[in-house]
C-alpha positions as CSV (number, residue, x, y, z in Angstrom):
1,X,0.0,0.0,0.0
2,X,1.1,3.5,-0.9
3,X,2.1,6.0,1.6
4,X,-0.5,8.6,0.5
5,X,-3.4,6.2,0.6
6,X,-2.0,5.1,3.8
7,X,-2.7,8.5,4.5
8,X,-6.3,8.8,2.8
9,X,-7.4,5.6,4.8
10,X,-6.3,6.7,7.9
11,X,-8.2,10.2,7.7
12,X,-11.2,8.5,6.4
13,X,-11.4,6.4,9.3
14,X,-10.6,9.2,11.7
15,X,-13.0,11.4,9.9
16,X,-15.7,8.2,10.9
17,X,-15.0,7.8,14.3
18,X,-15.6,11.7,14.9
19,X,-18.9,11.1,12.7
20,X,-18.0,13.6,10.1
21,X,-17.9,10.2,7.8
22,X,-20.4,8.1,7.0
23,X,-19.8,5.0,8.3
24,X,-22.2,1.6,8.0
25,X,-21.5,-2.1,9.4
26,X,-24.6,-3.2,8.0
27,X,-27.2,-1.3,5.5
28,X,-29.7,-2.0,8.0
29,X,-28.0,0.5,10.1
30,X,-28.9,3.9,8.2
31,X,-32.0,5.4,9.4
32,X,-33.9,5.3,6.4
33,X,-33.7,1.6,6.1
34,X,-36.8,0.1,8.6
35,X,-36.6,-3.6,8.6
36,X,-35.2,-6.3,11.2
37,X,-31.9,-6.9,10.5
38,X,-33.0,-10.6,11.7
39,X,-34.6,-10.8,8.3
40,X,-31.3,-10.6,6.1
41,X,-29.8,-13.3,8.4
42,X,-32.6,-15.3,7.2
43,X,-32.5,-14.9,3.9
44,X,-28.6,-14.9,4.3
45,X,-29.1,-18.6,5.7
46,X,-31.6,-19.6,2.6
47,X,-28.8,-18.7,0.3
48,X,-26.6,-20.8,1.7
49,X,-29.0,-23.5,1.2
50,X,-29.9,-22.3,-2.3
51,X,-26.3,-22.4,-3.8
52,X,-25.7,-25.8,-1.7
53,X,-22.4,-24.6,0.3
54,X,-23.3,-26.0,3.9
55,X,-21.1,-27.3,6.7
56,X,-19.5,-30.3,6.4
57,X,-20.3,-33.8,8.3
58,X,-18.2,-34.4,11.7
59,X,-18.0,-37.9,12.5
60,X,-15.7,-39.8,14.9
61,X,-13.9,-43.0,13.1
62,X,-12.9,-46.3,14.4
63,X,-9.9,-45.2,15.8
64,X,-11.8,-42.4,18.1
65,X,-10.8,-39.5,16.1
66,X,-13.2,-36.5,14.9
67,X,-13.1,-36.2,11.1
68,X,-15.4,-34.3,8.5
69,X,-16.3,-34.6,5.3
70,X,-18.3,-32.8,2.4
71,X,-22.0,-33.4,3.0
72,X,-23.1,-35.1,0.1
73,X,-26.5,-33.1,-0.2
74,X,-29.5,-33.5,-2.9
75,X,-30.0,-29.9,-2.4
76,X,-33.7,-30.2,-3.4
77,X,-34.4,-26.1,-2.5
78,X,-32.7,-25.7,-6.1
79,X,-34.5,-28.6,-7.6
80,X,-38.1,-27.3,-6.3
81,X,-37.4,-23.4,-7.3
82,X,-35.9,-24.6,-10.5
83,X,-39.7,-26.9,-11.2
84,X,-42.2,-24.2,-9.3
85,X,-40.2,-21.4,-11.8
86,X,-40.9,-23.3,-14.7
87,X,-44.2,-23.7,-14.0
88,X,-45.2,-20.4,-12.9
89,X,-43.5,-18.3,-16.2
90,X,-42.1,-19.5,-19.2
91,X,-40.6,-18.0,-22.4
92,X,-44.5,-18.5,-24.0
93,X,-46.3,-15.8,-21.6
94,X,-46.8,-12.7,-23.5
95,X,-47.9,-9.0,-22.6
96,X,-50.3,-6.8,-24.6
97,X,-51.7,-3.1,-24.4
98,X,-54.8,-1.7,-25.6
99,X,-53.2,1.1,-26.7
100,X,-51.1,0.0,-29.6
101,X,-48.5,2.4,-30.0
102,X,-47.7,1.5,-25.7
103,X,-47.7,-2.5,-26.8
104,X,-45.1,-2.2,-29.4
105,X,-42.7,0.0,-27.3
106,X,-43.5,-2.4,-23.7
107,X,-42.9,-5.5,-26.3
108,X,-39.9,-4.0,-27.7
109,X,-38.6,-3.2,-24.4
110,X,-39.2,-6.9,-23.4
111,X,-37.6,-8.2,-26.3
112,X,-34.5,-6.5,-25.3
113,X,-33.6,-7.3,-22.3
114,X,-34.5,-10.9,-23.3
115,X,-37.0,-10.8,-20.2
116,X,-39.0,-13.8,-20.7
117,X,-35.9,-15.7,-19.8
118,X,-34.2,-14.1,-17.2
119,X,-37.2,-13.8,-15.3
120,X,-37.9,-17.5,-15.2
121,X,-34.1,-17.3,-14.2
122,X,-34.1,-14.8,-11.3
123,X,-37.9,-16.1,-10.7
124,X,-36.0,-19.2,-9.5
125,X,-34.0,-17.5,-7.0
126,X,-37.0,-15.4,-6.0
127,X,-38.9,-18.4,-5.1
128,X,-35.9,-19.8,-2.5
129,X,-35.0,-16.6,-0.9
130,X,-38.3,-15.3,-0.8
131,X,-38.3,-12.1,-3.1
132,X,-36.7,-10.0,-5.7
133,X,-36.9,-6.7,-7.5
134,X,-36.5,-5.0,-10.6
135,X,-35.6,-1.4,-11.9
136,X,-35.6,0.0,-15.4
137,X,-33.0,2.4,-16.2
138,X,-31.0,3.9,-19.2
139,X,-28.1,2.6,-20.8
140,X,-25.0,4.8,-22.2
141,X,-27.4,4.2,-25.8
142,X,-30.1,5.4,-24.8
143,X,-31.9,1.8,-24.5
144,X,-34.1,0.9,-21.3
145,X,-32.7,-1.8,-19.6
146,X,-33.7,-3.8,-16.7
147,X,-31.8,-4.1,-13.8
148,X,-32.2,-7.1,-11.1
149,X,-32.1,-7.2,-7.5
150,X,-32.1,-10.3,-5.3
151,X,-33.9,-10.4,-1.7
152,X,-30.6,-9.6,0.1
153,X,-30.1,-6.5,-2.1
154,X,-33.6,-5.1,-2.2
155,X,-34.0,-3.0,1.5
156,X,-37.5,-1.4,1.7
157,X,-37.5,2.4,3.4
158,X,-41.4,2.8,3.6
159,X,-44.3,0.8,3.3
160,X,-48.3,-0.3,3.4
161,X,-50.5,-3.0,3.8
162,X,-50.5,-3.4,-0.1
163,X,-47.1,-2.5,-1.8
164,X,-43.7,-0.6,-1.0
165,X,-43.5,2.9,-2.2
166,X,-39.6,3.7,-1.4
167,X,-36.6,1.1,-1.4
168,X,-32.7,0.7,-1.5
169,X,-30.8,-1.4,-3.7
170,X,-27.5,-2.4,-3.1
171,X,-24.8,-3.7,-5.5
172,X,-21.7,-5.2,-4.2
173,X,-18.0,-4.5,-6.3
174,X,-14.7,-6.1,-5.2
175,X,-11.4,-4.1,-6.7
176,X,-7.9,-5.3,-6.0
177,X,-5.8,-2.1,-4.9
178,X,-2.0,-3.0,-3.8
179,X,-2.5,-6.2,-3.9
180,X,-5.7,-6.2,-1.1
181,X,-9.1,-6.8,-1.6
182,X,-11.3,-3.8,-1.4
183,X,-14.9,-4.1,-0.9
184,X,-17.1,-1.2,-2.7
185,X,-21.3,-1.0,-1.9
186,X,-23.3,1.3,-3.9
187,X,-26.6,2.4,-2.1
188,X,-29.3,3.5,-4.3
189,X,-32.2,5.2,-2.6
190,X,-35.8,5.6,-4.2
191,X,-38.1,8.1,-1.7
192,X,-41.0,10.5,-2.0
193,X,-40.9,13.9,-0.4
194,X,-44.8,13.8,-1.2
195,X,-46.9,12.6,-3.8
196,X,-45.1,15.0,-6.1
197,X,-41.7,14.7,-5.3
198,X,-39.3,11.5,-6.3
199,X,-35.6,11.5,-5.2
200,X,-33.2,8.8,-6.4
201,X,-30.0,9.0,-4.2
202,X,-26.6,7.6,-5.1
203,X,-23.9,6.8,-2.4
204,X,-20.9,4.6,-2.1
205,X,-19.4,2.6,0.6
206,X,-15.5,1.5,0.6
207,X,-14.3,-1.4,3.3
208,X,-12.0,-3.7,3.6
209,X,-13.8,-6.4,5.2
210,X,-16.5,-8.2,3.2
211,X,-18.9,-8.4,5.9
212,X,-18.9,-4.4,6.4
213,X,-19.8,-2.1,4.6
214,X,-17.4,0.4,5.3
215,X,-17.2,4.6,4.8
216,X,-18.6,6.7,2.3
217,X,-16.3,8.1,-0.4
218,X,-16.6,9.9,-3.0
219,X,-19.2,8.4,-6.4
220,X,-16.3,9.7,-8.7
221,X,-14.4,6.8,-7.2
222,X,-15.7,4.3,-9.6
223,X,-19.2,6.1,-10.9
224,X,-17.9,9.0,-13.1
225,X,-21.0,9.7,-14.3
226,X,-23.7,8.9,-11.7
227,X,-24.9,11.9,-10.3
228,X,-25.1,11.8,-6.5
229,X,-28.9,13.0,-6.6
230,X,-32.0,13.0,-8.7
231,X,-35.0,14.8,-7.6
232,X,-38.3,14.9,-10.0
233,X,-41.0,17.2,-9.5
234,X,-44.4,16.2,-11.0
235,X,-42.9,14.2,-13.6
236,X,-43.0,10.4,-11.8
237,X,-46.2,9.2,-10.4
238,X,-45.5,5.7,-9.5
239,X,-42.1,4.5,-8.2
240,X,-39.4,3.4,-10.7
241,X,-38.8,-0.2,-9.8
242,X,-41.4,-3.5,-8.7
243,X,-40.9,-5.8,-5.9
244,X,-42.6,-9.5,-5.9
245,X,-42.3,-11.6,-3.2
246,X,-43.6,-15.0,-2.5
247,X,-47.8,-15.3,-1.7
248,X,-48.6,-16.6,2.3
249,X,-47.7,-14.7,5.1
250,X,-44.2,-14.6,6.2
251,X,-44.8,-16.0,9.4
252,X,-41.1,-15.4,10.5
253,X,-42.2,-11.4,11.3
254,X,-44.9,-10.5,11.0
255,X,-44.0,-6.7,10.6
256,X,-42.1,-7.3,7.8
257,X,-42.9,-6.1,4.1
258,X,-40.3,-9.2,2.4
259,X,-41.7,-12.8,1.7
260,X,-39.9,-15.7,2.6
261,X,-38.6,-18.5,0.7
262,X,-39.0,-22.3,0.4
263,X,-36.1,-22.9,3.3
264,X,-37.6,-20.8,5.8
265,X,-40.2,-23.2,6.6
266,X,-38.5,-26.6,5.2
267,X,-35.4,-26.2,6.5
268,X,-36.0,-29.2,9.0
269,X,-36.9,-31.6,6.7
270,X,-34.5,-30.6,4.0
271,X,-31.6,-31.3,6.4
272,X,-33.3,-34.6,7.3
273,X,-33.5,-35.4,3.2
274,X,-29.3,-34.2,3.1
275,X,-28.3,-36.3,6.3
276,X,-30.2,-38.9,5.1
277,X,-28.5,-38.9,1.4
278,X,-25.4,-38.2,3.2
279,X,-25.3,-41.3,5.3
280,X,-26.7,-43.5,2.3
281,X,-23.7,-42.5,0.0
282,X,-21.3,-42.4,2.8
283,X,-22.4,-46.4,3.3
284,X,-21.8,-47.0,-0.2
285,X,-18.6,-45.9,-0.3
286,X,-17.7,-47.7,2.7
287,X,-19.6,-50.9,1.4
288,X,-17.3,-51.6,-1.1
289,X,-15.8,-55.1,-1.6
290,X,-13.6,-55.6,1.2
291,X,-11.5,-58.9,1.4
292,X,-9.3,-59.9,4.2
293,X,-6.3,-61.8,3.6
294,X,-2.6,-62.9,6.2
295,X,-0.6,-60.0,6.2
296,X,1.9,-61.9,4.6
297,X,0.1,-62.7,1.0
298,X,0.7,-58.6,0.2
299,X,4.0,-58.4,1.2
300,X,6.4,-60.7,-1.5
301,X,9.8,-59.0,-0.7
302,X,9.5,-58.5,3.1
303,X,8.4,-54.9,2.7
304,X,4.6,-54.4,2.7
305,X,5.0,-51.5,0.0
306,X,8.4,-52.7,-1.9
307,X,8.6,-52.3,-5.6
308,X,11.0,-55.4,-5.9
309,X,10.1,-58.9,-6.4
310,X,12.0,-61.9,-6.0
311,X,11.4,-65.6,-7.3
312,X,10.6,-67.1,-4.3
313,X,7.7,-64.6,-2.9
314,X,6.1,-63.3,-6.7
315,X,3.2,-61.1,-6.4
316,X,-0.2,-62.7,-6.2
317,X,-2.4,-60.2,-6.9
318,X,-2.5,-57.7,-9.4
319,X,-1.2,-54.3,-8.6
320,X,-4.2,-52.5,-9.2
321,X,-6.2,-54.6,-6.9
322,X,-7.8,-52.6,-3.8
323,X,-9.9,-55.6,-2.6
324,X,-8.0,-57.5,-0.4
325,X,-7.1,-55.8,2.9
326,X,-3.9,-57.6,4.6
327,X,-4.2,-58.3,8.9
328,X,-1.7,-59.4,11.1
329,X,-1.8,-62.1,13.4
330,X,-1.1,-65.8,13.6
331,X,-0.6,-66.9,10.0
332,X,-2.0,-70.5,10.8
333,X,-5.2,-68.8,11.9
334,X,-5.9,-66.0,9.8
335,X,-7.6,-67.2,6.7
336,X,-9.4,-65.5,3.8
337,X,-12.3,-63.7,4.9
338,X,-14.6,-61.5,3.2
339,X,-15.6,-58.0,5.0
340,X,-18.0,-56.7,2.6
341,X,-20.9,-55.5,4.2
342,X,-24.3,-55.5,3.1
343,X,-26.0,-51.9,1.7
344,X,-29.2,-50.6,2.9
345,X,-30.5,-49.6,-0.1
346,X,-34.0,-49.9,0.5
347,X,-34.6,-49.0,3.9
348,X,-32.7,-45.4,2.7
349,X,-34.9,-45.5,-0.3
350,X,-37.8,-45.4,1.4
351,X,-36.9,-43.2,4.6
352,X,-35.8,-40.2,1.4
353,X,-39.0,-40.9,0.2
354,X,-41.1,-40.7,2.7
355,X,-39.1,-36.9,3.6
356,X,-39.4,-35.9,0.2
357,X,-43.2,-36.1,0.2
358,X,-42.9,-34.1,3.7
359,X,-40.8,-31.3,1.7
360,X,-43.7,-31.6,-0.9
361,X,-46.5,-31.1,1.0
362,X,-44.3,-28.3,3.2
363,X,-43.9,-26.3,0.0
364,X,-46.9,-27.1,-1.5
365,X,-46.5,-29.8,-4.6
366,X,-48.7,-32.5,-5.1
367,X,-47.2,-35.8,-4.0
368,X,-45.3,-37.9,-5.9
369,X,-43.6,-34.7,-7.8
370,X,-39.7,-35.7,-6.0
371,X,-40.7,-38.8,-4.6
372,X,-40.7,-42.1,-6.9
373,X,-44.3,-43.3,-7.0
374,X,-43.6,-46.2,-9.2
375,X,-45.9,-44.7,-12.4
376,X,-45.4,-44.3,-15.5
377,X,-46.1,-41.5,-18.3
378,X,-49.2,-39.7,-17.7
379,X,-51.6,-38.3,-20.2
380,X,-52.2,-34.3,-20.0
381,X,-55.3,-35.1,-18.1
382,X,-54.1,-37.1,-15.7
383,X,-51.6,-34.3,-14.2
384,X,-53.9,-32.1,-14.1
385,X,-56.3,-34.3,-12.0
386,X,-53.2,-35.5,-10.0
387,X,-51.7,-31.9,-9.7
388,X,-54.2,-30.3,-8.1
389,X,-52.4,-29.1,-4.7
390,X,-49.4,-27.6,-7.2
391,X,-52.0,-26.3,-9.5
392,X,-52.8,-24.2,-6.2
393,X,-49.6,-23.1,-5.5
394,X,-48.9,-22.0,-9.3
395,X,-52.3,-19.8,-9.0
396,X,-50.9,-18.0,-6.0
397,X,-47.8,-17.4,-7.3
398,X,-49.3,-16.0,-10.5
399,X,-51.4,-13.8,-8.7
400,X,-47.9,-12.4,-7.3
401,X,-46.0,-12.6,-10.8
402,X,-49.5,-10.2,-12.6
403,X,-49.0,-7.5,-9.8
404,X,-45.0,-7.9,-10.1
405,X,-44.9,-7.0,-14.3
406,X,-48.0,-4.1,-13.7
407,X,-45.5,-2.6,-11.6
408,X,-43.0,-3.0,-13.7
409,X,-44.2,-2.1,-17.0
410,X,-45.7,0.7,-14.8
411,X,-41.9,1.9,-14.1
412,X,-40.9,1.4,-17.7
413,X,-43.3,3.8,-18.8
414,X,-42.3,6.5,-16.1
415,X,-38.8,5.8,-16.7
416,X,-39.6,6.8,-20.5
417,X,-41.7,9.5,-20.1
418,X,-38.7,11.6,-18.5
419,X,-36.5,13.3,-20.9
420,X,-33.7,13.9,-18.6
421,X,-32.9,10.3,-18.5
422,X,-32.3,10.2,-22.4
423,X,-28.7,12.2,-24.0
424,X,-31.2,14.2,-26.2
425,X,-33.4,15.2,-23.4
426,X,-36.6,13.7,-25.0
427,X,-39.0,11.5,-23.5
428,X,-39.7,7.9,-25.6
429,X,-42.8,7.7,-24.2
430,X,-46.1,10.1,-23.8
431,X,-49.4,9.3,-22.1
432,X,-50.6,8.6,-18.5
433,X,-49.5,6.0,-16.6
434,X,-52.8,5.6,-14.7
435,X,-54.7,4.7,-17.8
436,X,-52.4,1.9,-18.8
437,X,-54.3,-1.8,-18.7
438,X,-51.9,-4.3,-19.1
439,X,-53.4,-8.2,-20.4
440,X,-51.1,-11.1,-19.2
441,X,-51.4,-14.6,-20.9
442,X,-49.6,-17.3,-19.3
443,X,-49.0,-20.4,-20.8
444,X,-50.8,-23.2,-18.8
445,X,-48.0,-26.1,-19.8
446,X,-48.7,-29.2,-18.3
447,X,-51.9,-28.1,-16.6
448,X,-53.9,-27.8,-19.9
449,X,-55.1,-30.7,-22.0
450,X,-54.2,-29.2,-25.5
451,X,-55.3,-31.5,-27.5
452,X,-59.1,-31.5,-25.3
453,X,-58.8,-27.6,-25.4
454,X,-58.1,-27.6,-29.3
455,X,-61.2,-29.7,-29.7
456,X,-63.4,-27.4,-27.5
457,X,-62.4,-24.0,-29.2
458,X,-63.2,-25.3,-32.5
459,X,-66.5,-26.2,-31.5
460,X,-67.0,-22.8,-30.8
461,X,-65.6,-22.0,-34.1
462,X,-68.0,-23.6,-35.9
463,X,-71.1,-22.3,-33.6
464,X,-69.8,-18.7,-34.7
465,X,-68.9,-18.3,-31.1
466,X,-65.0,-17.6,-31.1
467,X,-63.3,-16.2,-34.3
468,X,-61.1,-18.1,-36.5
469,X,-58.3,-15.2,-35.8
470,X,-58.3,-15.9,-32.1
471,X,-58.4,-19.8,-32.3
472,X,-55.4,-19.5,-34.4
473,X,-53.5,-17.3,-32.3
474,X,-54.4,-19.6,-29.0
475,X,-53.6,-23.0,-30.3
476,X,-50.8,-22.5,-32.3
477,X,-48.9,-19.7,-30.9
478,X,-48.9,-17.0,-34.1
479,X,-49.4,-13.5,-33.6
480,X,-52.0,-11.6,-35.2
481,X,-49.9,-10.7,-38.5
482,X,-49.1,-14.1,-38.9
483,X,-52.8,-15.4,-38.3
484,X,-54.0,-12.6,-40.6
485,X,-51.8,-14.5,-43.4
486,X,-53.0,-17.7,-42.9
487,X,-56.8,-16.6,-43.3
488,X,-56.1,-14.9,-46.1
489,X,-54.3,-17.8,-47.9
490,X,-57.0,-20.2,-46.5
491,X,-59.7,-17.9,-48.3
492,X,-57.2,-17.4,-51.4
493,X,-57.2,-21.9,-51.6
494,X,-61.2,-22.0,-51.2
495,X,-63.3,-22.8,-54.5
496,X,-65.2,-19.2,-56.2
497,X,-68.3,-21.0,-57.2
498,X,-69.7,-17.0,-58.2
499,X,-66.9,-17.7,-61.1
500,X,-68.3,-21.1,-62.3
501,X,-64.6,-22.9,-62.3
502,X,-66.6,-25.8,-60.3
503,X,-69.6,-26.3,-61.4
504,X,-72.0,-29.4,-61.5
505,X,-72.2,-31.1,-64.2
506,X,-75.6,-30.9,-65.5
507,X,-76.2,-34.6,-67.1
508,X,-75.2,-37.0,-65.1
509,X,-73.4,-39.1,-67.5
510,X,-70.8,-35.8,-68.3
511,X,-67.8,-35.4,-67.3
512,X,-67.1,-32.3,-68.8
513,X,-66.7,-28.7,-66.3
C-alpha cells in the first residue's frame, strides 16, 4: 500500500469515528432503512442452502478420532425453485396493451432485455430466498434496460399494507488495490418527499472487510458519471422499480414487508433429506468389496509396499487390486475372509422418500412430484387431475408474478416518459400511466389438455362463437400478423363457385366442367 493512501485511509477512518464520515457495518443500520436486520440473516441462511455450500459432516472414526467430510446433499431447495419457476412463467407468456403504440414500445422493451428468460431465471432465486426486485434504467445508448435485485439486495424504506412505495438497492464490487481486496457497496435510494416529489440517491461505501460495509467516499471513485442526486417534481407518479415476493404470510415477522422463501419453513426436513442422502452414499462408499487376507500374502519381498520382487515370494495379486485388505496375526489362523458388508439400499430408499413427500407437502406440490411413485407417463389429463395441490400453489404465485410486471411495466413507462434520462433530453414515451391496462397470458404447460382444449375452441368456431383469428392465435402460438396470413391464404385456396370454375355437371353421364 502506498504511503499517501496510507494517509487517505487513515483520515477517512478518523474522519468516521468523529462522525464527520459516514460509516455503516450493515445497510440496516442507516435510518432510512426500517426492517429487522434478523430478516437478512434469514435470507442470508436460505442462500446458503440455495447455492448448496453448507457445513461439512463431523463424524468420529474407528480409531476415536473426529473427522469431516463434504456433506453429500441432494440440495432439493434448487431442484423445487428450479420446477415451481418453470411452471409459474415460461418464455411462451406474452404482454399486450390496448393502446397500440404502448404494446409495441413495452414489447420491444421486453424483447430487449430478453426478459421472458431471465425472469424464469431470477424467478428461481426469488422463489428460494423469498423475493426479488426490478428497476428499469438507461443505458449509455439510450436503451431501457432492466436491472435485477435479489432479496438480500432489495432494503425497503417505507411501506403499506399493499405494496412498497420507497426502497434501496445495493450492488456489491470487489477491486484489487495493492494487492488487497477492497470491498465497494453502492446504495441506491428511491423516496418520496410527497406525492409529487421522487428523489433517487446515489452513495458509495469502501471497506476492507466483506462483511462491512465500510465509509462513504466519494461516487467519482468508480461512478464517473452517476450523479449523487436525482429529484423529479411532477414528472413520476409511480415508483421506478417492482418488488414481488412469494404469496402466504411470512410468518417469521410479522412486521415485515419481504416474503420468505422455500427454506424458511422446510429447513428441518430438508436437512433430514441431506443427512439422510449423506449417510446413504457415505455407506456406499464404505460398502465396497472388502477382502481380508494374512498380512503376509501382500508383502512378497519382506516390505509391505516394496517395488522389488523376487522368485521365491512373486506377487499374487495384481497391482491394481484394492480388494483385499492384509491383517496381522497368527498366519496359521488367519484365513481369507470377506468383509464386505451389506448396503441398505431400500430402507434409505424409502426413509428419502417418505421426507421428500414431507418437503412436498411443506412447500406445496402434489405428492409424488420428488418422490418415486412407481408410475409411469401420464396423459395431460391425468396431471392435471393428480396436480391439483401444485395447481394451487402455481395460481398464487401467479397472482404475485401479474401485480409484479403491472408494476413493472408501470416503471418502464415512467422511466420513459422523463426526458432527462435520455442524452437528447426527449421523452420515448407520452401518455398517463394511470390509464395503462396491461393483459397477461400465461401459458398453462402441463396443466392444460391441449389437445381436449383444441377440440373445445373449434366447437366454438363452428357455432360462430369464437373467431377463426383468435383460435389461431391460441392453439398455435402465431401472432395476429401471422394469423392474418394464414386466413387470407386459406380464403385465397377456397373454390369461387360465383366464377363457375366448379360447377356441377348438369347430365349425369358428363364429365365435362
Amino acid at each position: 500500500m502506498s504511503l499517501i493512501q496510507q494517509i487517505k485511509d487513515w483520515f477517512r477512518k478518523g474522519g468516521a469515528k468523529l462522525g464527520m464520515v459516514k460509516s455503516l457495518t450493515n445497510i440496516t443500520d442507516d435510518n432510512r432503512v426500517s426492517i429487522d436486520p434478523m430478516e437478512y440473516e434469514r435470507i442470508k441462511l436460505a442462500k446458503l442452502y440455495y447455492k448448496d455450500d453448507l457445513p461439512k459432516v463431523k463424524y468420529r472414526n474407528s480409531y476415536g478420532e473426529y473427522r469431516q467430510r463434504p456433506l453429500s446433499s441432494l440440495n432439493v431447495t434448487k431442484l423445487a425453485s428450479k420446477k415451481l419457476a418453470s411452471i409459474i412463467f415460461n418464455e411462451q407468456c406474452s404482454l399486450s396493451l390496448e393502446d397500440e403504440t404502448t404494446n409495441e414500445f413495452i414489447n420491444e422493451v421486453v424483447q430487449d432485455n430478453k426478459f421472458n428468460m431471465r425472469f424464469e431465471q431470477c424467478l428461481e432465486t426469488a422463489i428460494a430466498l423469498g423475493g426479488l426486485a426490478a428497476r428499469p434504467y438507461v443505458d449509455d445508448n439510450d436503451v431501457i434496460r432492466i436491472a435485477w435485485a435479489n432479496a438480500d439486495q432489495f432494503y425497503p424504506l417505507r411501506n403499506n399494507t399493499d405494496d412498497i412505495s420507497e426502497c434501496a438497492f445495493a450492488s456489491r464490487t470487489v477491486k484489487t488495490e495493492n494487492d488487497r481486496n477492497v470491498y465497494y457497496t453502492l446504495l441506491e435510494f428511491h423516496e418520496w418527499d410527497d406525492a409529487k416529489t421522487y428523489h433517487i440517491t446515489n452513495e458509495l461505501y469502501r471497506s476492507y472487510q466483506s462483511d462491512v460495509i465500510g465509509e462513504q467516499v466519494a461516487l467519482e471513485t468508480l461512478y464517473p458519471n452517476l450523479a449523487p442526486e436525482l429529484t423529479f417534481t411532477d414528472v413520476i407518479t409511480k415508483p421506478l422499480f417492482a418488488y414481488f415476493r412469494t404469496p402466504g404470510a411470512n410468518n417469521k415477522n410479522l412486521d415485515s414487508p419481504l416474503g420468505v422463501g422455500i427454506v424458511d419453513n422446510s429447513r428441518n426436513v430438508i436437512d433430514a433429506i441431506n443427512r439422510t442422502h449423506d449417510m446413504f452414499v457415505h455407506e456406499v462408499r464404505m460398502g465396497k468389496r472388502r477382502i481380508a487376507v494374512p498380512a503376509e500374502m501382500l508383502k512378497p519381498t519382506g516390505n509391505l509396499y516394496g517395488d522389488e520382487v523376487d522368485d521365491a515370494h512373486p506377487v499374487l495379486f495384481d497391482k491394481d487390486e484394492d480388494v483385499y485388505q492384509g491383517m496381522y496375526g497368527d498366519t496359521d489362523k488367519l484365513s481369507v475372509t470377506d468383509l464386505t458388508s451389506d448396503i441398505r439400499s431400500t430402507q434409505f430408499k424409502e426413509s428419502i422418500d417418505y421426507f421428500l413427500r414431507e418437503f412436498e407437502q411443506q412447500i406445496g406440490f402434489s405428492s409424488g412430484t420428488f418422490s418415486y411413485d412407481g408410475q409411469g407417463v401420464k396423459t395431460a389429463t391425468e396431471v392435471v387431475s393428480e396436480n391439483s395441490t401444485t395447481y394451487q400453489t402455481r395460481s398464487s404465485y401467479l397472482t404475485q408474478v401479474e401485480l409484479f410486471l403491472n408494476q413493472l411495466v408501470d416503471a418502464i413507462l415512467e422511466v420513459a416518459s422523463v426526458g432527462q434520462f435520455f442524452s437528447d433530453g426527449k421523452p420515448r414515451w407520452t401518455g398517463n400511466v394511470a390509464d395503462v391496462e396491461l393483459s397477461i397470458h400465461f401459458d398453462d404447460g402441463v396443466f392444460i389438455d391441449k389437445d381436449k382444449q383444441r377440440a373445445d375452441e373449434m366447437q366454438l368456431v363452428a357455432a360462430g362463437i369464437m373467431p377463426k383469428l383468435e383460435y389461431l392465435k391460441r392453439n398455435f402460438g402465431l401472432s395476429e400478423e401471422d394469423a392474418q396470413k394464414w386466413l387470407a391464404q386459406v380464403n385465397n385456396e377456397q373454390p369461387d363457385f360465383s366464377q363457375g370454375s366448379f360447377q356441377e355437371p348438369i347430365d349425369g353421364d358428363s364429365n365435362e366442367v
